[in-house]
N, CA, C and O atoms as a printed pandas DataFrame, in Angstrom:
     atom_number atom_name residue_name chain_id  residue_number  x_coord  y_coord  z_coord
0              1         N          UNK        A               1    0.598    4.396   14.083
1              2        CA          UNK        A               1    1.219    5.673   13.842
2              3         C          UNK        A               1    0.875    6.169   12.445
3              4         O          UNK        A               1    0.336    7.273   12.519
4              5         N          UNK        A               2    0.994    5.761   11.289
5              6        CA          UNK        A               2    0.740    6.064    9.876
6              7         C          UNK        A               2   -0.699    5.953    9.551
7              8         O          UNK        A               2   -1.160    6.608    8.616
8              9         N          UNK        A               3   -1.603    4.988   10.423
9             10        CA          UNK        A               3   -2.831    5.114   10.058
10            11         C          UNK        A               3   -3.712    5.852   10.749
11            12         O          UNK        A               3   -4.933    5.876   10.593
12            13         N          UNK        A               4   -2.691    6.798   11.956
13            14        CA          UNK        A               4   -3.137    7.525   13.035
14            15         C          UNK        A               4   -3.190    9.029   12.088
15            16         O          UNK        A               4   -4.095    9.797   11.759
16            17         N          UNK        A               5   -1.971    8.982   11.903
17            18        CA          UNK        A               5   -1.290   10.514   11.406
18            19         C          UNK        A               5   -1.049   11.111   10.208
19            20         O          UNK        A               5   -0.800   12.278    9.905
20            21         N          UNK        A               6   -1.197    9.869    9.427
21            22        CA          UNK        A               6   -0.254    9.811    7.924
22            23         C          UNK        A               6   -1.427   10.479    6.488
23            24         O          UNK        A               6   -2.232   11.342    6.837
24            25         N          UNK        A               7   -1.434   10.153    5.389
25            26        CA          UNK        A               7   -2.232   11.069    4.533
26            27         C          UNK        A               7   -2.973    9.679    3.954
27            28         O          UNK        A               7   -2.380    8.605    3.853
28            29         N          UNK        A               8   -4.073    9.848    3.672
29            30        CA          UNK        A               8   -5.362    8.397    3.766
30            31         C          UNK        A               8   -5.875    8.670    2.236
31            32         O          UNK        A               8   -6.224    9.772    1.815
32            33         N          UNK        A               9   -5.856    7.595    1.576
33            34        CA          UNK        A               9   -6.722    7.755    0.323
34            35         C          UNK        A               9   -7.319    6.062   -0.116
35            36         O          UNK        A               9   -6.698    5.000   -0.169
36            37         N          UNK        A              10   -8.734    6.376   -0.375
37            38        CA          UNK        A              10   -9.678    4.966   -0.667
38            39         C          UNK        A              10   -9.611    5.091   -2.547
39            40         O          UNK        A              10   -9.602    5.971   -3.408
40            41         N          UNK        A              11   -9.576    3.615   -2.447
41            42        CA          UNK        A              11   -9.884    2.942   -3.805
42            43         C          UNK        A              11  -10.716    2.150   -3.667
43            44         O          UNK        A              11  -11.234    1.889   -2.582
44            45         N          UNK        A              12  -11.003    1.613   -4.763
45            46        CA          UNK        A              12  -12.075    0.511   -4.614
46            47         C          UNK        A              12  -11.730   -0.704   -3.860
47            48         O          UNK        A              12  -12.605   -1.294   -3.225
48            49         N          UNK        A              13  -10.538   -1.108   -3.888
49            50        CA          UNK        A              13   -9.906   -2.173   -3.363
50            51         C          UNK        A              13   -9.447   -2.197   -2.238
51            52         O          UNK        A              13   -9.592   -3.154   -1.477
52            53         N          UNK        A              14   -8.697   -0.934   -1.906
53            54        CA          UNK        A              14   -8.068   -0.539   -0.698
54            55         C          UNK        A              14   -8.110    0.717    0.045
55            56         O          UNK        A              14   -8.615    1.742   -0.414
56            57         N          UNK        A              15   -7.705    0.647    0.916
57            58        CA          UNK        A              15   -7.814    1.934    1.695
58            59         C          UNK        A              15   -6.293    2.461    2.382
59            60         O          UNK        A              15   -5.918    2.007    3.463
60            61         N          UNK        A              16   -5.420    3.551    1.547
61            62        CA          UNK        A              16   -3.605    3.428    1.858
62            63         C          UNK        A              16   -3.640    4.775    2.373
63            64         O          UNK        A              16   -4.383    5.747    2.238
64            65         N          UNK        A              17   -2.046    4.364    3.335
65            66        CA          UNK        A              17   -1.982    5.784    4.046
66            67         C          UNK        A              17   -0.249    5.132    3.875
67            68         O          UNK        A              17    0.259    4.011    3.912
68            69         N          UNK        A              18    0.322    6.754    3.646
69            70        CA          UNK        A              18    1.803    6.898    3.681
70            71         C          UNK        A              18    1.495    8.573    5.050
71            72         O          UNK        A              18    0.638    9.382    5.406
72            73         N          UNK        A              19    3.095    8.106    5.318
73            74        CA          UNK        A              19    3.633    9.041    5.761
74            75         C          UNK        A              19    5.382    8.778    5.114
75            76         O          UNK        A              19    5.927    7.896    4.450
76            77         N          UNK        A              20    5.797   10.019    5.715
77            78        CA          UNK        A              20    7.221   10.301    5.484
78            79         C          UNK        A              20    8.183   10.213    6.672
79            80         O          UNK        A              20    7.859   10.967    7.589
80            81         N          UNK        A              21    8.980    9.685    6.829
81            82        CA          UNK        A              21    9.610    9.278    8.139
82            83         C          UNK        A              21   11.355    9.221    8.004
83            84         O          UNK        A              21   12.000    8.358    7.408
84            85         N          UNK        A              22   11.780   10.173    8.597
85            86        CA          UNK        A              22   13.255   10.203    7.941
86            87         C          UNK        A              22   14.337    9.501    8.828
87            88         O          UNK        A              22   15.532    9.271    8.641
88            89         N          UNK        A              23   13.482    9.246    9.856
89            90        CA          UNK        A              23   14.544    8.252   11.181
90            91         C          UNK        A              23   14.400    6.812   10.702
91            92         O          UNK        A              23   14.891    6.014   11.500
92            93         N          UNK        A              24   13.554    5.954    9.002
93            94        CA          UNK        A              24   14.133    5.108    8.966
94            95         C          UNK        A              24   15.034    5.063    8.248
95            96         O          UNK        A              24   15.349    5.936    7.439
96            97         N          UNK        A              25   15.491    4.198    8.413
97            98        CA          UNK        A              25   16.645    3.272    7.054
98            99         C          UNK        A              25   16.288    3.208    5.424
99           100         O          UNK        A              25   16.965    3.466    4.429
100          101         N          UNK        A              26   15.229    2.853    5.565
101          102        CA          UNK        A              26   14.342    2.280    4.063
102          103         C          UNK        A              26   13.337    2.079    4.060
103          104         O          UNK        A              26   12.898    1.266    4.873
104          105         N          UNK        A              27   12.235    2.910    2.874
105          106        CA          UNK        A              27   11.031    2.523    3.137
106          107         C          UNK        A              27   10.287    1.585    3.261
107          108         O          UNK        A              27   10.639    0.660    2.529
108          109         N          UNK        A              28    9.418    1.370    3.839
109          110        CA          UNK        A              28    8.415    0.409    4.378
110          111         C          UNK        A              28    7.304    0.012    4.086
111          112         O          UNK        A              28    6.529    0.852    4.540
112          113         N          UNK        A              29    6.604   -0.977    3.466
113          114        CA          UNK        A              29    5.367   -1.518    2.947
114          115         C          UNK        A              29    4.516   -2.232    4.176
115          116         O          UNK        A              29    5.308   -2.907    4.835
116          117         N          UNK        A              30    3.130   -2.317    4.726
117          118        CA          UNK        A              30    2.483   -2.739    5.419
118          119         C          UNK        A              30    0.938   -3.261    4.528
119          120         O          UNK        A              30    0.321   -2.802    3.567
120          121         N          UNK        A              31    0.804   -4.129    5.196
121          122        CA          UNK        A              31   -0.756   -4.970    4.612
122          123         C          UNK        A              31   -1.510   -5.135    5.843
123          124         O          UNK        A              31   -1.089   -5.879    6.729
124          125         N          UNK        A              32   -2.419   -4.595    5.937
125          126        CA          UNK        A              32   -3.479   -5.314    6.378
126          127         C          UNK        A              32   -4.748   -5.940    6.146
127          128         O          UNK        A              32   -5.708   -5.207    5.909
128          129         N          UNK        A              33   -4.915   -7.301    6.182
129          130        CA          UNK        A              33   -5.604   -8.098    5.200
130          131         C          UNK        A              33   -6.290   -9.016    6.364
131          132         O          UNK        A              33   -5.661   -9.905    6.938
132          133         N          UNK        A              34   -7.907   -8.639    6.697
133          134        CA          UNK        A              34   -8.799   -8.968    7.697
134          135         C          UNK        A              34   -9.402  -10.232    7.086
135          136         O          UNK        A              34   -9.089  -10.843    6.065
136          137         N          UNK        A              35  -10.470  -10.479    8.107
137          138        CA          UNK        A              35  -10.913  -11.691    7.666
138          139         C          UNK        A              35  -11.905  -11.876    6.750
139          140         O          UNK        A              35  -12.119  -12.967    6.222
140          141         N          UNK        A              36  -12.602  -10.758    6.497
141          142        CA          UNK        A              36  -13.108  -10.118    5.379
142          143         C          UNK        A              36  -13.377  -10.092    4.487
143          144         O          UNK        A              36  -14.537  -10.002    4.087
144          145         N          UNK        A              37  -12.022  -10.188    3.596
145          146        CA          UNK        A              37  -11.172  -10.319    2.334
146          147         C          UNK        A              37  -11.753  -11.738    2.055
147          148         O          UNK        A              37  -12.405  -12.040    1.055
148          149         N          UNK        A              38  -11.228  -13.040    3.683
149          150        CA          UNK        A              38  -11.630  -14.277    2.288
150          151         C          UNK        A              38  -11.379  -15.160    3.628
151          152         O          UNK        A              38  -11.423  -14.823    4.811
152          153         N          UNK        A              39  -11.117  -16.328    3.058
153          154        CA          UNK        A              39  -10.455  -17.373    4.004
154          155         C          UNK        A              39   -9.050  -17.305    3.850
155          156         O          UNK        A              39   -8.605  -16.407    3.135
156          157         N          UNK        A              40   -8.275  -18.098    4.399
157          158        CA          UNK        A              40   -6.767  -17.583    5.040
158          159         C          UNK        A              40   -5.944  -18.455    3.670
159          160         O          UNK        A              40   -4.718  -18.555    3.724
160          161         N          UNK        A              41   -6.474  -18.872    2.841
161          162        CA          UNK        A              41   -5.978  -18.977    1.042
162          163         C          UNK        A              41   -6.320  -17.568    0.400
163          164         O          UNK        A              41   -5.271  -16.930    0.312
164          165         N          UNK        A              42   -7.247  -16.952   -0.013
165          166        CA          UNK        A              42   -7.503  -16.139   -0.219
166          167         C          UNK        A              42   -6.890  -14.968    0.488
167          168         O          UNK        A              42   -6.280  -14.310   -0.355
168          169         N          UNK        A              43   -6.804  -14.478    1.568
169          170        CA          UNK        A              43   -5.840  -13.520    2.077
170          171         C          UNK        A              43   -3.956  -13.705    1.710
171          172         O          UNK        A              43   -3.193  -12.906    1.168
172          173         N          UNK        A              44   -3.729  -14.920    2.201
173          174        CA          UNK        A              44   -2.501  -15.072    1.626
174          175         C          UNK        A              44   -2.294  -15.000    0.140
175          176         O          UNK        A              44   -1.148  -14.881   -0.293
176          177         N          UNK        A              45   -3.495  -15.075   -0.802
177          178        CA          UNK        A              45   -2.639  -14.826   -1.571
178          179         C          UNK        A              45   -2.811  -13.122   -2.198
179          180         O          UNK        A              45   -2.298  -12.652   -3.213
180          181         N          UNK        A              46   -3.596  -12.532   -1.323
181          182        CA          UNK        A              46   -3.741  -10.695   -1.438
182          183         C          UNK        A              46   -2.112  -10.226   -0.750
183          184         O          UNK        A              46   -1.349   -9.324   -1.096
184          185         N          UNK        A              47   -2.025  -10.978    0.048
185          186        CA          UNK        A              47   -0.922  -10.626    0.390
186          187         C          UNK        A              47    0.400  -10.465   -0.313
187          188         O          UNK        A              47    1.177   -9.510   -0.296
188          189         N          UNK        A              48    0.496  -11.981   -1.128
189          190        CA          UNK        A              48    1.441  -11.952   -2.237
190          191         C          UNK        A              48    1.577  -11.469   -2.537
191          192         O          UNK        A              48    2.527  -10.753   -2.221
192          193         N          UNK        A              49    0.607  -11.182   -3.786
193          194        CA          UNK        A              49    0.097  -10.251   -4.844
194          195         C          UNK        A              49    1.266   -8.645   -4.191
195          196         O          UNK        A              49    2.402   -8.225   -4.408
196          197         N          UNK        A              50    0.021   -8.240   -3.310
197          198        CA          UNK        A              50    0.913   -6.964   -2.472
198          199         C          UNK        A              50    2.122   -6.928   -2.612
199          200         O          UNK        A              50    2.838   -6.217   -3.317
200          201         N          UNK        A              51    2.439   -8.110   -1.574
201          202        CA          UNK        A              51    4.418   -8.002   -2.121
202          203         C          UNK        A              51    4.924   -8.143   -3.194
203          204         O          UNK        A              51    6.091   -7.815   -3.405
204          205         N          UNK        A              52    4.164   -8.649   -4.072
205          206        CA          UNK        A              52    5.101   -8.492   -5.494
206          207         C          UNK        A              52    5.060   -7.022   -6.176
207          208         O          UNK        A              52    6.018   -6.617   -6.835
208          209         N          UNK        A              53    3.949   -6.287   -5.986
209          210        CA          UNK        A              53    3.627   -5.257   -6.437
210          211         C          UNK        A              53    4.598   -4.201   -5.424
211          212         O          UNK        A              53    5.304   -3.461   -6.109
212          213         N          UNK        A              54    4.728   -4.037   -4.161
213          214        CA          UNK        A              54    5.384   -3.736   -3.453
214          215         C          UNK        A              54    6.919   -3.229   -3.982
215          216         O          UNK        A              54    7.353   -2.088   -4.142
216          217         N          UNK        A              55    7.654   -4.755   -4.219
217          218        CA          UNK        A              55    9.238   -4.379   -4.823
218          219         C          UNK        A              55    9.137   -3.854   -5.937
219          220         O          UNK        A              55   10.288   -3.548   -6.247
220          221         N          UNK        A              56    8.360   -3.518   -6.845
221          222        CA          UNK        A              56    8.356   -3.135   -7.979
222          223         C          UNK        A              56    8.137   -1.487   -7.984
223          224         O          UNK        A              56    8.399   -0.702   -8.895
224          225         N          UNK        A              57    7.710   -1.281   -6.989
225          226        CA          UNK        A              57    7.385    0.245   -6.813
226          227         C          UNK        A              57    8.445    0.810   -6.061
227          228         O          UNK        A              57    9.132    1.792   -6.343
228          229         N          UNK        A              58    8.498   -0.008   -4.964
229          230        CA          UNK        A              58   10.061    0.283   -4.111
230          231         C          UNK        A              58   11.059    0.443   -4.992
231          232         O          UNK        A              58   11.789    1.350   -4.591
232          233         N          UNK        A              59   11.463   -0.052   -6.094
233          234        CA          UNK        A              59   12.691    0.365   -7.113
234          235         C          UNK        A              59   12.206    1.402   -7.759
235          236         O          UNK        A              59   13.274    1.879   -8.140
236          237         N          UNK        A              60   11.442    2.072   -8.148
237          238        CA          UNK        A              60   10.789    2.892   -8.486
238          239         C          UNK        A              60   11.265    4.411   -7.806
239          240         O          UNK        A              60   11.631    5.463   -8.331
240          241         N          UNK        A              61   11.069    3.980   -6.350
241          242        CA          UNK        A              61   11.039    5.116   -5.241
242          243         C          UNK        A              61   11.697    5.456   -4.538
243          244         O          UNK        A              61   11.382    6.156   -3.576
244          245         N          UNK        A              62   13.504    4.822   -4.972
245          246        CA          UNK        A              62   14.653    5.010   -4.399
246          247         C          UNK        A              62   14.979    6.445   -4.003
247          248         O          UNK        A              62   15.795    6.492   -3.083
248          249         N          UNK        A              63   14.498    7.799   -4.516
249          250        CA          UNK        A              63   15.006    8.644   -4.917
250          251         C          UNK        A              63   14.498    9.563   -3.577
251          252         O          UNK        A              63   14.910   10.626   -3.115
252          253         N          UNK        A              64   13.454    8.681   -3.198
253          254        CA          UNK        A              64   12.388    9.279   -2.249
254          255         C          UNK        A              64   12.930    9.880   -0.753
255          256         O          UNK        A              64   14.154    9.807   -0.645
256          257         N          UNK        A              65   12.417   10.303    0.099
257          258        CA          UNK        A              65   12.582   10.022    1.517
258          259         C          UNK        A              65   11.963    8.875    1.791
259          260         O          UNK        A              65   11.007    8.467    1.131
260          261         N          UNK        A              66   12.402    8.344    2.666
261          262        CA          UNK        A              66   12.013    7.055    3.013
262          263         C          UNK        A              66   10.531    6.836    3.900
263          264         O          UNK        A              66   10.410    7.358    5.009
264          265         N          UNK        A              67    9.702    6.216    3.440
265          266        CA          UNK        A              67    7.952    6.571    3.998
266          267         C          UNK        A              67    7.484    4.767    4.634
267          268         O          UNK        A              67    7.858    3.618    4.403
268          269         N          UNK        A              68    6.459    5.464    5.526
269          270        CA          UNK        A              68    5.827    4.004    5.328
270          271         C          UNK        A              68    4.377    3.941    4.372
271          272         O          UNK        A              68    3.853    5.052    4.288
272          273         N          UNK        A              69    3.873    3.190    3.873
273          274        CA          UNK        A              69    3.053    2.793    3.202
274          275         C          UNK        A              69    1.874    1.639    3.642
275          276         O          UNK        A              69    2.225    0.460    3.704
276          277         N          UNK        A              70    0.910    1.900    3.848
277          278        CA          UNK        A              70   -0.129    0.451    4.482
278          279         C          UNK        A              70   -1.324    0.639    3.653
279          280         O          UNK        A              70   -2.041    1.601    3.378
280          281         N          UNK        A              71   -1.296   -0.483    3.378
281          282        CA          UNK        A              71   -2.406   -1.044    2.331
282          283         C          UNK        A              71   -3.745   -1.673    3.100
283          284         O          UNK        A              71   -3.721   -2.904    3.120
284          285         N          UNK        A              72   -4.615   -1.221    3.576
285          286        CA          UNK        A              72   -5.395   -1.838    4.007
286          287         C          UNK        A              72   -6.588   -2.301    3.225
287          288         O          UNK        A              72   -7.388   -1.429    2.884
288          289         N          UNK        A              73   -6.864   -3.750    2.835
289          290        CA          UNK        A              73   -7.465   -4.476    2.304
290          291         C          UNK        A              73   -9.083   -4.531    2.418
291          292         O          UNK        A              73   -9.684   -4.761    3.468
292          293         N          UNK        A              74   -9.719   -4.266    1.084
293          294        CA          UNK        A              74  -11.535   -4.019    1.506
294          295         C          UNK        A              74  -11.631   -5.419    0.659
295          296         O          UNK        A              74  -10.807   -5.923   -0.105
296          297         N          UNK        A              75  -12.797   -5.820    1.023
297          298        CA          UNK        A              75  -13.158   -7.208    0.878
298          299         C          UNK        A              75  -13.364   -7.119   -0.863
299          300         O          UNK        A              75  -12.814   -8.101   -1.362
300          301         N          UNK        A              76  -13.860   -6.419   -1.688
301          302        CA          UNK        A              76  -13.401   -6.827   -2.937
302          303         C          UNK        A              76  -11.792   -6.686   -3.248
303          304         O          UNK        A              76  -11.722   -6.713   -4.477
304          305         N          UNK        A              77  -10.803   -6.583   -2.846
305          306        CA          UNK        A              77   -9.521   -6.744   -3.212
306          307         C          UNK        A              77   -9.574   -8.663   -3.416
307          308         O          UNK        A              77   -8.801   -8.985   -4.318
308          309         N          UNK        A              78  -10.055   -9.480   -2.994
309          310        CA          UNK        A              78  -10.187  -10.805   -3.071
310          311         C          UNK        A              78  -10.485  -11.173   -4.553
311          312         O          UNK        A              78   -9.986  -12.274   -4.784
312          313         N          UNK        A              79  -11.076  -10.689   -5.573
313          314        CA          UNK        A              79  -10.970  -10.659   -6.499
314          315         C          UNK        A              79  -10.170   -9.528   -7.580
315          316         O          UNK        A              79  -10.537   -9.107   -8.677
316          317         N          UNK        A              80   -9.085   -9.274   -6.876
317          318        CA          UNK        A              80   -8.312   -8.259   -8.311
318          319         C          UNK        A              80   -7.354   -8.983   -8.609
319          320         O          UNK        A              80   -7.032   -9.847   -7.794
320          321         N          UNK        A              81   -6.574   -8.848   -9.914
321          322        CA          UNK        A              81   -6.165   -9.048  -10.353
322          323         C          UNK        A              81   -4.648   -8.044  -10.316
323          324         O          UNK        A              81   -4.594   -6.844  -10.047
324          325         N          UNK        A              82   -3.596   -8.878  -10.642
325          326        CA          UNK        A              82   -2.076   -8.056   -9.968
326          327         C          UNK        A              82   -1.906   -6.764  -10.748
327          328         O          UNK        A              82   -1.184   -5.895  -10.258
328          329         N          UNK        A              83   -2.558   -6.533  -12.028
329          330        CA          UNK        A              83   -2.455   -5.144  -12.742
330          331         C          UNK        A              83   -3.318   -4.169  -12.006
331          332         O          UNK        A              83   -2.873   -3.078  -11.649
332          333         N          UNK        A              84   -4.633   -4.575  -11.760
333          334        CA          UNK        A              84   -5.281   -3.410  -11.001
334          335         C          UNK        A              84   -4.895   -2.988   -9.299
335          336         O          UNK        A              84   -5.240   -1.954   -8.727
336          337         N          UNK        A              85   -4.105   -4.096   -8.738
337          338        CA          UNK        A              85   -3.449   -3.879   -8.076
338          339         C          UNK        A              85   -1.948   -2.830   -7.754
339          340         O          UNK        A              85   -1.555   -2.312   -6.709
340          341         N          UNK        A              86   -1.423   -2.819   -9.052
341          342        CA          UNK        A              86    0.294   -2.205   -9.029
342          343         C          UNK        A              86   -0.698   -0.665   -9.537
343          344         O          UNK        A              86   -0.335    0.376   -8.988
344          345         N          UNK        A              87   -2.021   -0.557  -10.653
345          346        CA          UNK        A              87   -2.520    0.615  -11.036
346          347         C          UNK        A              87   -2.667    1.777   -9.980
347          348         O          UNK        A              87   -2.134    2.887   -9.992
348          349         N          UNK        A              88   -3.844    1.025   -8.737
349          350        CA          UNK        A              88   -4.025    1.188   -7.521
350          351         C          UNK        A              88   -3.022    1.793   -6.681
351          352         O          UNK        A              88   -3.200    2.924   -6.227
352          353         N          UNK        A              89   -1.507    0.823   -6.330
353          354        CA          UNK        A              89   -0.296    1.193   -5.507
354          355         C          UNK        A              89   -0.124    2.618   -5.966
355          356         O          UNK        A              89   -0.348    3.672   -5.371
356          357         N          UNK        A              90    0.429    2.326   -7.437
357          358        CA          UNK        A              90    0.915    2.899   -7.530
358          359         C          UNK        A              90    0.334    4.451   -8.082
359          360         O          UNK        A              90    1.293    5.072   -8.540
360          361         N          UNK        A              91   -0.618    5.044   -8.148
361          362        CA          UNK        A              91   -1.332    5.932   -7.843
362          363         C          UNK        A              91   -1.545    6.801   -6.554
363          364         O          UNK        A              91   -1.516    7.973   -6.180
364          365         N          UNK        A              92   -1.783    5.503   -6.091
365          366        CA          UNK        A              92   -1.927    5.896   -4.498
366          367         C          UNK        A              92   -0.449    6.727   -4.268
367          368         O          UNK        A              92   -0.207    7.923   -4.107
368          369         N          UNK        A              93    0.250    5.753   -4.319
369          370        CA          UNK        A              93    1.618    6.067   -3.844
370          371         C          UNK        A              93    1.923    7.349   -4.178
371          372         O          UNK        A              93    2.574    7.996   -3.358
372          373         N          UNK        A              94    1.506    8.002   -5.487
373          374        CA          UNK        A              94    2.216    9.296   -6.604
374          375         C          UNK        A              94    1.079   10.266   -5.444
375          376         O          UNK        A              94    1.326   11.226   -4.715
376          377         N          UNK        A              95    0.044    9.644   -5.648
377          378        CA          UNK        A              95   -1.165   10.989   -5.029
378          379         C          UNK        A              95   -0.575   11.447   -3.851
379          380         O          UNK        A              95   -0.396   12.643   -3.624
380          381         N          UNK        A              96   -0.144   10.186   -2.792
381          382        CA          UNK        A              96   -0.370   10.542   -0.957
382          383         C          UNK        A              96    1.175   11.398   -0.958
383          384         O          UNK        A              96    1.230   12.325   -0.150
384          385         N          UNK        A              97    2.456   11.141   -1.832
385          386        CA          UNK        A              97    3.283   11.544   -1.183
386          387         C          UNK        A              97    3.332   13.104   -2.218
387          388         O          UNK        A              97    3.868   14.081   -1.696
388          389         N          UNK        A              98    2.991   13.187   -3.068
389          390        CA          UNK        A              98    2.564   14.840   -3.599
390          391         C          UNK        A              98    2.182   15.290   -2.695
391          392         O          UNK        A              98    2.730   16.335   -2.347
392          393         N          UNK        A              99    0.792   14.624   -1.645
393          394        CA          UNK        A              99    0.174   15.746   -0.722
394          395         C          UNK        A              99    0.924   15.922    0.161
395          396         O          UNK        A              99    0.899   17.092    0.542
396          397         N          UNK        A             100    1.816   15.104    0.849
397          398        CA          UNK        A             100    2.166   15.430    1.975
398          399         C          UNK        A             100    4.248   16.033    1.450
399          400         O          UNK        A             100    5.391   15.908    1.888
400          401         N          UNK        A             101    3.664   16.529    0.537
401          402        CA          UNK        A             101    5.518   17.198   -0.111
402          403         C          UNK        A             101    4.907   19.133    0.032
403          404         O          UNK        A             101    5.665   20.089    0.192
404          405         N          UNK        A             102    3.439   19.193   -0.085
405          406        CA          UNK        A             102    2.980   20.167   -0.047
406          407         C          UNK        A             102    3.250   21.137    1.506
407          408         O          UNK        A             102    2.758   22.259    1.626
């Protein structure tokens, strides 16, 4: 549904799509992290990473309507590091939901 419908923007690392969704509860973070990325050490720990960066933005974005968010993982994300990661989110995050407030 969000990667069908929702507003799409590429980074070097990732490829994120939000939408805005007011029938949930609380917004929503999604990963998708292929085989791609690495072996299944290496993905788990893109994944981490993600979720830690994740709650940190989520407190951030209380104020919001409630959206989903999916991070889909390009095979250099296997080497970033958790700052160029939250830089990334959270960019993404400011860019996709400006466009779709328009």
């Amino acid at each position: 549904m969000v990667m069908n419908t929702g507003e799409r923007m590429s980074t070097k690392n990732f490829v994120f799509f939000y939408k805005r969704d007011v029938t949930l509860g609380a917004s929503r973070f999604g990963f998708v992290v292929s085989k791609m990325v690495g072996g299944a050490v290496v993905r788990n720990s893109v994944k981490r990473r993600l979720r830690a960066q994740s709650r940190s933005l989520l407190q951030s974005a209380v104020d919001q309507t409630p959206f989903w968010f999916v991070a889909r993982c390009l095979p250099a994300s296997a080497t970033a590091d958790s700052a160029i990661i939250f830089s990334e989110m959270s960019n993404a995050l400011a860019t996709l939901s400006a466009r779709q407030a328009r």
